[in-house]
C-alpha positions in Angstrom: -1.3 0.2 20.8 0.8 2.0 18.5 3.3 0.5 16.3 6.4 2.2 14.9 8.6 1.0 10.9 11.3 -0.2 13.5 8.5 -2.7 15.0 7.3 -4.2 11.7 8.8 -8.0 11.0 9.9 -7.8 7.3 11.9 -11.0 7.7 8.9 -12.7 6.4 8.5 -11.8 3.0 12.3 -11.1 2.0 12.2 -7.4 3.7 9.0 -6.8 2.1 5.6 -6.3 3.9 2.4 -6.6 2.2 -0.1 -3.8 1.9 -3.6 -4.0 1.9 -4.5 -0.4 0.2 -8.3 0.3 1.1 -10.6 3.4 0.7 -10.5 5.1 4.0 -13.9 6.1 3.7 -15.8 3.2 2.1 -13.3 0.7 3.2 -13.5 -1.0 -0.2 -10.2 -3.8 -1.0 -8.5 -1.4 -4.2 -5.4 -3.2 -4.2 -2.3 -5.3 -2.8 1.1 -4.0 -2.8 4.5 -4.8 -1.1 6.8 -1.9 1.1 9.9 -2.7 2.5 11.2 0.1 5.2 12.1 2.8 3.1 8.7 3.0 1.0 6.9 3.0 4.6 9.0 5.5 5.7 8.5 7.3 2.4 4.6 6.9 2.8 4.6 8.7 5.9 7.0 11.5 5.1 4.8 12.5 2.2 1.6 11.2 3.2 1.3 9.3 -0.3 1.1 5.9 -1.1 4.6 4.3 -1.6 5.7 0.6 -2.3 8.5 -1.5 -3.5 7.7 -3.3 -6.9 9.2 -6.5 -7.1 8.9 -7.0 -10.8 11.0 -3.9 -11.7 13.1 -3.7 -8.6 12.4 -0.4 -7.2 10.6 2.4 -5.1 7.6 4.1 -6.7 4.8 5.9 -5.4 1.3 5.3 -6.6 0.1 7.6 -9.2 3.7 8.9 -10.0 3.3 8.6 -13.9 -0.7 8.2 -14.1 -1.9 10.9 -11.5 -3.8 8.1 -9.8 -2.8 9.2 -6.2 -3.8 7.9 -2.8 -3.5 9.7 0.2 -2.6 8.2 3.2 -5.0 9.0 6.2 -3.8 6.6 8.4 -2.2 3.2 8.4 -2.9 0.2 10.3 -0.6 -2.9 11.4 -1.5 -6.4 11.5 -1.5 -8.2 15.1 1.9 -10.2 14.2 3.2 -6.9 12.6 4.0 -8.5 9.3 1.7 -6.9 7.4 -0.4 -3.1 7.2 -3.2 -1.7 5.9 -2.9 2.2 4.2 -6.2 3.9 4.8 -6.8 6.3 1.0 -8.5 8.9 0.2 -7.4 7.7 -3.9 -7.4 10.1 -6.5 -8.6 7.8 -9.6 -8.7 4.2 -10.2 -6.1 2.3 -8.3 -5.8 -0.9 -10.6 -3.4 0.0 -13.8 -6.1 -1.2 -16.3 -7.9 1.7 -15.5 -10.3 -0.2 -12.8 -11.4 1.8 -9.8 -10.3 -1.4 -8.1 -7.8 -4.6 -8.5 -9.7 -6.9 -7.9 -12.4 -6.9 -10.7 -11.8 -10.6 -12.2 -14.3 -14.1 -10.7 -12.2 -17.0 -9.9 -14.3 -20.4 -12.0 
């Protein structure tokens, strides 16, 4: 079934969405971001990864001021449509540290 922006439930998560960002050929977890409707819209009107960053209040795309791309090759939505997946082909690590991945640190 597809899914269009205008089916997603932001109400959830204060207009946001989460975003599971996985490699779309080795499906490998790089990171977990928020979009509201414009960065989704954004994502698939440039075919790059876009997101809403809620600690400095704004649109950015991924890889804007490090090169670190990710293009979109397709993008999934959760069964309650409150949440997506963006399928990447990345270009560099995804995690800011320099990380190919976020999540590189063990829970004790």
């Amino acid at each position: 079934m597809k899914k269009t922006i205008s089916d997603l439930d932001f109400s959830k998560g204060d207009g946001l969405v989460p975003v599971i960002v996985q490699d779309y050929n080795t499906k490998e977890v790089l990171t977990l971001a928020y979009s509201n409707k414009e960065s989704l819209e954004l994502t698939q009107k440039t075919g790059n990864s876009w997101f809403w960053s809620r600690s400095r209040n704004k649109l950015w795309m991924k890889g804007e001021e490090s090169g670190n791309t990710q293009k979109i090759k397709e993008i999934l939505v959760d069964c309650d449509s409150d949440a997506v997946i963006y399928l990447v082909e990345p270009a560099g690590p995804a995690c800011h540290t320099g990380e190919r991945v976020c999540f590189h640190h063990k829970l004790d």
